[in-house]
C-alpha positions as CSV (number, residue, x, y, z in Angstrom):
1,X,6.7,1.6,3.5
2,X,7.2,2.6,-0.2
3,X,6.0,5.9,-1.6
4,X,4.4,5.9,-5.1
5,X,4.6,8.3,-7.9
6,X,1.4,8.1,-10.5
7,X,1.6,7.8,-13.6
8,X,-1.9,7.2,-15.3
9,X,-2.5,9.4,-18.9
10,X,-6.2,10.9,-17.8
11,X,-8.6,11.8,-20.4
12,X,-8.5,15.5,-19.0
13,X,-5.7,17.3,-19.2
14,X,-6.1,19.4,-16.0
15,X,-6.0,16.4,-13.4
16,X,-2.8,15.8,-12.1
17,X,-0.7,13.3,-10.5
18,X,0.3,12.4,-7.2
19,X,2.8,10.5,-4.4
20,X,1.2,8.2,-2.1
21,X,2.7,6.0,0.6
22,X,1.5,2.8,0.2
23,X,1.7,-0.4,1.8
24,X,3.5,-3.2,-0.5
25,X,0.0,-4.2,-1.9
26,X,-0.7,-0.8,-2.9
27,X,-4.2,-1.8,-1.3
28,X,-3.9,1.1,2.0
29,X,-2.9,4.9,2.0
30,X,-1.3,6.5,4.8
31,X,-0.3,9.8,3.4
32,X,-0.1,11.4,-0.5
33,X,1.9,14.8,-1.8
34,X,0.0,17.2,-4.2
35,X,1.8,16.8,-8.1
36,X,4.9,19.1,-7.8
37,X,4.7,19.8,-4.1
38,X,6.7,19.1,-1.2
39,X,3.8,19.1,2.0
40,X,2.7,15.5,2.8
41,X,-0.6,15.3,3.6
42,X,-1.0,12.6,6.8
43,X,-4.1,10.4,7.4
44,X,-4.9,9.6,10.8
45,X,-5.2,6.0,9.9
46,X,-4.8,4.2,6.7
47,X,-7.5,4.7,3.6
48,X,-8.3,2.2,1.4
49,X,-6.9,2.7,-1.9
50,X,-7.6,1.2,-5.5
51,X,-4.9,0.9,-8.2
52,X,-7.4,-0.3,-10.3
53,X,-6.9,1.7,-14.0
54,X,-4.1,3.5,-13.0
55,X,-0.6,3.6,-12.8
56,X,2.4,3.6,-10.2
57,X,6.1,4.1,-10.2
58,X,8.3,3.5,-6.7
59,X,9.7,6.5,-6.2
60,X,12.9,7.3,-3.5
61,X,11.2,8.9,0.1
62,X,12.2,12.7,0.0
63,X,9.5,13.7,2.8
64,X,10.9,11.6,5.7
65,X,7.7,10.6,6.8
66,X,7.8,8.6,10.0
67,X,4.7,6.5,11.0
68,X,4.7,5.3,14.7
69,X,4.2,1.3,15.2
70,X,0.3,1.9,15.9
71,X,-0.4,3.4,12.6
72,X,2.0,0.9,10.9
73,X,0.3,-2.5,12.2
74,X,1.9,-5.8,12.4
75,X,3.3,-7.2,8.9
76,X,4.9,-11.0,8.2
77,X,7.1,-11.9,5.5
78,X,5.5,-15.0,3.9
79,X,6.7,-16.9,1.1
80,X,4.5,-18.1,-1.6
81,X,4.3,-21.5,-3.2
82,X,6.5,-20.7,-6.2
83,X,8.8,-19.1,-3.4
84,X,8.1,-15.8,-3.8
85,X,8.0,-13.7,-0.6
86,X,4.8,-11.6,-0.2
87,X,4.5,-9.1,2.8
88,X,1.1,-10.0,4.7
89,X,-0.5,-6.4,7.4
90,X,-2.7,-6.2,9.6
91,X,-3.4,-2.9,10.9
92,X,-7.3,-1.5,12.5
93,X,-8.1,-5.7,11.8
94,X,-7.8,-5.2,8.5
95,X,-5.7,-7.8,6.7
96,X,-3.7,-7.0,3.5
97,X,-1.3,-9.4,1.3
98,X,1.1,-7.8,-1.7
99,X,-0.2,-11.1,-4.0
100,X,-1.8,-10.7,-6.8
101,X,-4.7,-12.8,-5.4
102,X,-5.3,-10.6,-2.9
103,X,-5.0,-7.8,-4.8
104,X,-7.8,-8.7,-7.1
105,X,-9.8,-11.0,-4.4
106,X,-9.2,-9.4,-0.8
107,X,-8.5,-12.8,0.1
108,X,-5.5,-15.2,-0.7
109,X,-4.0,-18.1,1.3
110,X,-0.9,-16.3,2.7
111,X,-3.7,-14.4,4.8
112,X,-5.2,-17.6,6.1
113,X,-1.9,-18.8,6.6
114,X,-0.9,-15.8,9.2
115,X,-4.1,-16.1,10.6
116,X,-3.8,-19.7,11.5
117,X,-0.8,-19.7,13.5
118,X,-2.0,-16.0,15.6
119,X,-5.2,-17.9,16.6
């Protein structure tokens, strides 16, 4: 799971940046790291996040976080109709694509797709 770095310019000065660890849709949080700090902060399960007006970088893991395969879920590699590959979750039933679609929707086909052939 990828850790992002933000990036947004906020209209006041004093609010500050921070690193999440994200799932590949950016949708789910399962830990963050205060601007210049190095304690991660842990969720006991994952926190719905919006991206929505803000900015991200991938940034290299420095805090070595490990998440046990309960708090991770189950994820499948699909691959789109223009052939690119999207990672699909599910984790607490909660599904979660990286499309765009789903992104903006909370639905896309990929999901359906997965969800077909696990029935």
């Amino acid at each position: 799971m990828p850790w992002f770095q933000e990036l947004t310019q906020w209209d006041n000065p004093q609010q500050q940046n921070h690193c999440y660890l994200l799932n590949d849709s950016r949708s789910q949080a399962w830990a963050y790291a205060k601007f210049g700090g190095n304690q991660v902060d842990k969720f006991s399960s994952s926190m719905n996040f919006s991206v929505r007006g803000r900015k991200f970088k991938k940034i290299p893991d420095r805090w070595n976080i490990e998440l046990d395969q309960e708090t991770q879920g189950r994820t499948w590699n699909v691959t789109g109709s223009r052939g690119d590959n999207y990672l699909v979750s599910l984790l607490n039933n909660k599904w979660t694509c990286s499309c765009s679609g789903f992104t903006f929707r909370n639905r896309c086909r990929h999901v359906e797709q997965i969800k077909a052939q696990h029935r």
